[in-house]
C-alpha positions as CSV (number, residue, x, y, z in Angstrom):
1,X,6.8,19.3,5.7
2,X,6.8,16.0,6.6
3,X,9.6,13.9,5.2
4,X,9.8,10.3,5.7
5,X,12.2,7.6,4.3
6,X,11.3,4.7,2.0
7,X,13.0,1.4,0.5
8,X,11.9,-0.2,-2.8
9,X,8.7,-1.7,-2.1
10,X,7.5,0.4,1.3
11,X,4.4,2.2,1.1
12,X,3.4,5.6,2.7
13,X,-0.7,6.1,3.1
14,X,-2.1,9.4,2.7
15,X,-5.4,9.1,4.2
16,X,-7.7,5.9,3.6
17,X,-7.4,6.7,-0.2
18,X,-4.0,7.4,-1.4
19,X,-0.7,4.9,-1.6
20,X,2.4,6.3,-2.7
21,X,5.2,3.1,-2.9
22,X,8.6,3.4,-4.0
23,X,8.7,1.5,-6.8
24,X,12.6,1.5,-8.3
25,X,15.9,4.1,-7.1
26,X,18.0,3.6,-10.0
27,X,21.2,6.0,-10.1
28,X,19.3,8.4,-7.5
29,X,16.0,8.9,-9.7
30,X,13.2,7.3,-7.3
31,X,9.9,5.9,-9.1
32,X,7.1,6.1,-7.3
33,X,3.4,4.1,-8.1
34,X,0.6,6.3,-6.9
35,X,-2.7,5.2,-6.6
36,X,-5.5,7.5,-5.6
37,X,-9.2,8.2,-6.6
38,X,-10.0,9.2,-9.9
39,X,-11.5,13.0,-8.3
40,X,-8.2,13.2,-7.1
41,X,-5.6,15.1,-9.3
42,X,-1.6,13.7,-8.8
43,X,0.4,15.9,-11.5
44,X,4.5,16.4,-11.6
45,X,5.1,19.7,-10.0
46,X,5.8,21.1,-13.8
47,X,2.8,20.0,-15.2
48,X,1.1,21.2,-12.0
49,X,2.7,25.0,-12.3
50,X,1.6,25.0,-16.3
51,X,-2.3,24.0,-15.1
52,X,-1.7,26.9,-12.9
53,X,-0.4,29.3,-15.4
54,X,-3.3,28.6,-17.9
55,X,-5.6,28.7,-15.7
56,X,-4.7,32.3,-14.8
57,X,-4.2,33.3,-18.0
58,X,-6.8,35.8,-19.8
């Protein structure tokens, strides 16, 4: 895992495609502004595991 530290306003590229900027760190919850192509799926990692789960279900 890479891990990498960020201000407000800094930007980390993933690829050519995908920005992910820090956008506010209020009281320790960070907000981040991600912006990607519309083929690519960005989901929390709770919604992400309840994709999974239905996905798998009969």
């Amino acid at each position: 895992m890479l891990i990498l530290t960020r201000t407000v306003g800094e930007t980390i590229n993933i690829g050519d495609d995908i920005t992910v900027t820090v956008v506010a760190n209020n009281q320790g919850q960070i907000r981040l502004g991600i912006n990607a192509p519309k083929d690519v799926p960005v989901h929390r990692e709770e919604i992400y595991q309840r994709i999974q789960e239905e996905n798998v279900a009969p």
